[in-house]
N, C-alpha and C positions, 0 to 999 in steps of 0.2 A: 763780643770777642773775649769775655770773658771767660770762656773755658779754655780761649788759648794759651790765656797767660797762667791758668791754674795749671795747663799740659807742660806748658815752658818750664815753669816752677819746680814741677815733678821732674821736668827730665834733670834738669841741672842740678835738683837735690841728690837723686840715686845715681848718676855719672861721677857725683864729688866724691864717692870710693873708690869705683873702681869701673872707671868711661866707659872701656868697650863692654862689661857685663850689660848695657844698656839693649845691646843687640839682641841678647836675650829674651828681653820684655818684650822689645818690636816683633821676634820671631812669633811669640804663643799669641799676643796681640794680636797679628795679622792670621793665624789659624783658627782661633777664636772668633773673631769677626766674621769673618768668610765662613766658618761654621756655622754661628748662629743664623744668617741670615738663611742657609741649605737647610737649616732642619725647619726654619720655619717654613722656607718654600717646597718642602717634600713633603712627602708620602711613604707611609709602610715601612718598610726594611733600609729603605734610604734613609730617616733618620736617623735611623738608630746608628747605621754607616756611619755618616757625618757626627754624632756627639761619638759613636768610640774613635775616630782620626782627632778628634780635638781633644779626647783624653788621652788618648797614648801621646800627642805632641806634649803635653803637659806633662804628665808622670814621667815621659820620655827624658824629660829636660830633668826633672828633678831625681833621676836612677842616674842620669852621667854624672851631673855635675856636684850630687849628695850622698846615692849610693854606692855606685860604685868602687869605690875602695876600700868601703866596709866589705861587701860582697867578694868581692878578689883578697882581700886578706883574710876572709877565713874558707873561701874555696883551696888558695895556696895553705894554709894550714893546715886543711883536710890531707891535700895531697901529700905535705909533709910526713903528716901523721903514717899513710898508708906507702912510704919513704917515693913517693914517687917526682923524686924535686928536677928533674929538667923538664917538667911544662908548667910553673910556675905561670901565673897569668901576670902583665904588666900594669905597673899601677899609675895613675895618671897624677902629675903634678899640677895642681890648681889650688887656687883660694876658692871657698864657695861664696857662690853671690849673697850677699845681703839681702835676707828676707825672700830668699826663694820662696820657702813654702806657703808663705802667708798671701804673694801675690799670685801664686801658682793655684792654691787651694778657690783664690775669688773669683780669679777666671773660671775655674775651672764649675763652679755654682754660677755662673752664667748660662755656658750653654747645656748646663743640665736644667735649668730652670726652664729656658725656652724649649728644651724638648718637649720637658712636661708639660706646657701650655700655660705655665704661670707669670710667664717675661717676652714680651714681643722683641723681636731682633731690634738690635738698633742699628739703623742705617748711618749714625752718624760715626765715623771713624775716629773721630776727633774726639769726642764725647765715651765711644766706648775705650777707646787708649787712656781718657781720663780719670776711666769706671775704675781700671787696673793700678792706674799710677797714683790716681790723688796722693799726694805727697806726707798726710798728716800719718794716714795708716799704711800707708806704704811697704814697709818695712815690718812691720808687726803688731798689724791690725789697727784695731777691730776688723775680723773676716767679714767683710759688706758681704748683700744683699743685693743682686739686681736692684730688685723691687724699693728697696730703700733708699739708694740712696743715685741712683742712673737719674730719674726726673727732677731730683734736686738741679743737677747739674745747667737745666733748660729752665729753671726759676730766677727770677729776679729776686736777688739778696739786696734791699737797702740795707746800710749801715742801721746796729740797734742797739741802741746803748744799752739795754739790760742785758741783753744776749752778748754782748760785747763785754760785760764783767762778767757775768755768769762763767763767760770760758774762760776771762782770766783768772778769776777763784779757782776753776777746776785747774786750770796750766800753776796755778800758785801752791795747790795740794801736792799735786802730781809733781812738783821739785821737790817737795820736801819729804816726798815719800822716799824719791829716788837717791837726792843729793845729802841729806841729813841722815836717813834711815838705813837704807839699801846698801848706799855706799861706806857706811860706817862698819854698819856688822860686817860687811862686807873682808872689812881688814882683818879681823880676826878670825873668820870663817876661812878664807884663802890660807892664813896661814898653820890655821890647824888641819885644815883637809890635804892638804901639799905634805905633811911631813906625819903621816897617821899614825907609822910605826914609833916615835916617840911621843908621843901625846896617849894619856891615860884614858879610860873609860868615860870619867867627869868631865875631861876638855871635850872629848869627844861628843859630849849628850848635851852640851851646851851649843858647841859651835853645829851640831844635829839644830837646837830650839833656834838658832841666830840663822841660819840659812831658810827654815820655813820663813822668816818675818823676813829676809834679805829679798826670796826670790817673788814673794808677793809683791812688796814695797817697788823691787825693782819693775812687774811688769804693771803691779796696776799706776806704778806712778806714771810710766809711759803711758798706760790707756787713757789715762786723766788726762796730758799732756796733748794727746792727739784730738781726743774728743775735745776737750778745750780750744786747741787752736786751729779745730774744724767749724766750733762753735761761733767763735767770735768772726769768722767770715760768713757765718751763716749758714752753713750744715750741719745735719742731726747727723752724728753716727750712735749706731749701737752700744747700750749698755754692755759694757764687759767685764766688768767684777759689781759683785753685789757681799762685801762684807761676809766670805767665803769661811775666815776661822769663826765666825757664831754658825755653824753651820752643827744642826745636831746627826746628822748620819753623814753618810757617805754619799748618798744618793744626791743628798741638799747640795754636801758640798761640789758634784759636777755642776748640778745649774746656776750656782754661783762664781764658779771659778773659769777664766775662761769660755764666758758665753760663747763668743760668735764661730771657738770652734769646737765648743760641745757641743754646739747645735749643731754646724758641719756634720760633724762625724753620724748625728742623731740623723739629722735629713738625708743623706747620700749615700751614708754606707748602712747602719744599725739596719733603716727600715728597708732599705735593698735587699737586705740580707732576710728582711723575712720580720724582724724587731722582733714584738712576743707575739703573734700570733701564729706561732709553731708550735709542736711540741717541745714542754718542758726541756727533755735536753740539750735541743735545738737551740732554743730561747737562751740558754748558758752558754753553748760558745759561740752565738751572735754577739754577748754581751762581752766574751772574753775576747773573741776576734778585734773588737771597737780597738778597749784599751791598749791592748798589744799593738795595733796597727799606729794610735795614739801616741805611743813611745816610740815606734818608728820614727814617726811622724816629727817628733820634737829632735832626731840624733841619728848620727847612725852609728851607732855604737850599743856594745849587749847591757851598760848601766842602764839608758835609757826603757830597754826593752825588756827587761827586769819590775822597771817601774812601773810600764803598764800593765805587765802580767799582773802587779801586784797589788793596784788596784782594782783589777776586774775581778782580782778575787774576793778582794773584799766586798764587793756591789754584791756578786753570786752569794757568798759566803752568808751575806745581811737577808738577800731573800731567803734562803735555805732556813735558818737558824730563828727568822722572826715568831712562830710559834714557840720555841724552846724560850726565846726575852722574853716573849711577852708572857709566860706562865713561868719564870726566874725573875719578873717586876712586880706581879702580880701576888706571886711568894714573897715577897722579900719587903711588898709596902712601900717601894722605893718611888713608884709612879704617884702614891697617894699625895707627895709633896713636890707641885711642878718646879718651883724652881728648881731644888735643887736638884730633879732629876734633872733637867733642863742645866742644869751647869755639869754633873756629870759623861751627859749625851754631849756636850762641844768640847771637855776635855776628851774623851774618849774617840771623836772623829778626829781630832788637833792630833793628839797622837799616831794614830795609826797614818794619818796623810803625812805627819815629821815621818815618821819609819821611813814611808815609801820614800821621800825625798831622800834619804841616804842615798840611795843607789840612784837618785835625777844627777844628784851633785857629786858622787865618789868619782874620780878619775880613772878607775879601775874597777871590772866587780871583784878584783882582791881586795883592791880596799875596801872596796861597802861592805864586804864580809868581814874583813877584818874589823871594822870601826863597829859592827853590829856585836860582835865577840865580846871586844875589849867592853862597849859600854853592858855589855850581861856579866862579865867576868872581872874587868879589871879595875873600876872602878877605886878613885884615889884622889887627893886634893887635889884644889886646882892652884895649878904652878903658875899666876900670873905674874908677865915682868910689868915692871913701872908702865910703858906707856901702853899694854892691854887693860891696864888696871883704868886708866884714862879712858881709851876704846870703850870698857865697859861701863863707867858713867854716862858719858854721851852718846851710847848706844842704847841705854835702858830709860835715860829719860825723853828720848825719841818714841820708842816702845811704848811710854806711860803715854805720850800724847795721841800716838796712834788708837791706842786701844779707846782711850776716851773719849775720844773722837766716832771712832768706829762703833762702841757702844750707845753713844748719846742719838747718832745715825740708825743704829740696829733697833731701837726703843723707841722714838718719836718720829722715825720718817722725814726727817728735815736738817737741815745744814745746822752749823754751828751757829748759834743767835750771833755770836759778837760778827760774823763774817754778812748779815743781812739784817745788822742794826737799823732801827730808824731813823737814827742818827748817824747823818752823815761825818763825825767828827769820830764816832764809838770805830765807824765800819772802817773809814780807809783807814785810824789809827793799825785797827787789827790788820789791814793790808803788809801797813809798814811794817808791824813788828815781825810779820809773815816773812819780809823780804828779807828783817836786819837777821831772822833766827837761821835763815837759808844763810847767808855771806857767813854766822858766825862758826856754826857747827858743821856744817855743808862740807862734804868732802868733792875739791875739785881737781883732782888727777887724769881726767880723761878717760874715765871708767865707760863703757860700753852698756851699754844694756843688754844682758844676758839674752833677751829672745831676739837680739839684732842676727845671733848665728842659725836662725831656728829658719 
């Protein structure tokens, strides 16, 4: 009975926002079910039936209750425009569910998986309702896997004390990404992005460099957090961040950033579409279709879909252009000396992925434009008062620990020595201090986890 009480778990966890959105789950659950098990018992053109009625219930769920009044406010715009305002379309009043798309997108690599023939139906109701809900990633990931993580759920987990610290380490990181780091930059990123028009090019290009580290911190602390306290009851989930800002292109930094739904997008839709083995042109707006749908995917709103456009240009841009680097490195002798090409290549992806985040994080695409302006144009000291000056201490020696951290990870493959000393007095020491650095710096206001809205 074990997976009852992990179902019970889940449900009482996602009802503790908002009760009756729970109906929701039950709804795509109970067509997902009944679908997988039809595609597996058909043939020919019935499949294919059944996996598109369990897609359209899925997308279906997520066009009312995510699209929709992006789509009606800029169809009523149009109309506007072309002065035609008494058939304005009506806009629905709702909060969106927590973690729609994340529970929406896992289902929904169920029963495409069983079409394919790579995931047998599961008969068990209970077990597949759990596939959806387990409680850790529930809300925002890691995007499971059938295949990963469905037969866990039919295993006997005894209790394992390594595994049992191991996820506590990871749940002890993943605070301190969130509660020390994420939520600290956090204060002064809020308050410079909220007021853009007086704020200079320099506050600007800073609280730009403090939201790349805010919005990392913020999601991989939760991944850390899930995966951990999936861990210490005895489930693997999927890697989802691998140390994304060492990342030397563009390309690196997708398979880094966001695993479980940049593989999504790579298995379901990229190679649907045909991936690259089409013609070259084809091949580019396969590649730019992904991203763009990608920022859908995260908003509905034209910042988000800005952002995607504007990393698929860049992916394109990198194939296009890599003859022209590589004979501008080859000139230039700059490749003869790996490091610092190699520190060049991760400022230079760092950058261009800060860019694109203007526009994940502006509130408006007037203001991402604006903020992109001001930091080419207006550039000016920075006006900090007393307690950003603060913010900015305890914001950058969080920053320093990350990096070192992150680096020491990125070069050697392995955890922090003090956090897997041999000495049991060295290790839980570092626990403790782990805990007392969370309670002293840790910002605790009830902050949310930015992909909780995604």
């Amino acid at each position: 009975m074990r997976w009852f009480h992990l179902l019970l778990s889940s449900c009482v966890f996602y009802a503790a926002f908002i009760p009756v959105y729970i109906l929701i789950l039950f709804f795509t659950i109970l067509i997902d079910y009944f679908a997988g098990i039809a595609i597996e018992n058909s043939q020919g053109s019935r499949r294919k039936l059944f996996l598109t009625t369990s897609i359209i219930a899925n997308v279906g769920v997520l066009a009312v209750f995510k699209y929709y009044n992006f789509f009606t406010n800029n169809i009523n715009e149009l109309l506007n425009q072309l002065h035609i305002t008494a058939h304005g379309l009506p806009l629905l009043n709702m909060i969106l569910p927590i973690g729609l798309s994340f529970h929406t997108f896992q289902a929904m690599s169920y029963t495409i998986e069983v079409y394919r023939g790579n995931q047998k139906a599961e008969r068990h109701l209970g077990i597949y309702a759990l596939y959806v809900m387990f409680y850790p990633q529930l809300v925002a990931g890691p995007i499971e896997r059938p295949q990963n993580i469905l037969h866990q759920f039919y295993e006997k987990h005894s209790p394992d004390a390594t595994l049992i610290e191991y996820g506590l380490r990871k749940m002890l990181w993943g605070l301190v990404m969130k509660v020390v780091i994420a939520d600290r930059v956090a204060i002064f990123v809020n308050a410079i992005y909220n007021n853009v028009p007086e704020n200079n090019g320099t506050m600007l290009l800073l609280a730009s460099f403090f939201f790349a580290i805010q919005i990392y911190c913020d999601f991989a602390g939760y991944s850390y957090i899930a995966i951990g306290a999936a861990q210490v009851m005895g489930f693997d989930l999927m890697t989802n961040f691998k140390r994304p800002y060492f990342s030397t292109s563009i390309d690196m930094f997708w398979k880094r950033w966001h695993i479980s739904l940049s593989t999504w997008f790579r298995d379901y839709l990229y190679i649907s579409l045909g991936g690259n083995r089409v013609p070259v042109p084809r091949w580019y707006f396969n590649l730019f279709v992904v991203f763009v749908v990608s920022g859908l995917w995260h908003g509905a709103n034209w910042t988000y879909i800005i952002w995607g456009a504007l990393n698929g240009f860049y992916l394109i841009f990198a194939i296009v252009s890599k003859k022209w680097r590589d004979a501008f490195n080859r000139m230039t002798l700059i490749s003869k000396n790996p490091i610092i090409f190699r520190i060049i290549q991760i400022v230079t992806t760092f950058c261009l992925v800060t860019f694109a985040w203007i526009f994940f994080r502006a509130n408006t695409v007037t203001d991402a434009f604006l903020i992109v302006k001001k930091i080419f144009t207006e550039l000016g000291p920075l006006a900090l008062n007393s307690s950003q000056v603060l913010t900015m201490l305890y914001a950058f020696s969080g920053i320093t620990l990350l990096f070192l951290v992150e680096l020491y990870m990125e070069y050697s493959s392995r955890e922090v020595p003090l956090l897997q000393h041999s000495s049991v007095y060295v290790k839980y020491a570092s626990y403790a201090m782990g805990i007392v650095y969370i309670l002293l710096f840790g910002v605790f206001d009830g902050g949310q986890f930015i992909y909780f809205q995604f």
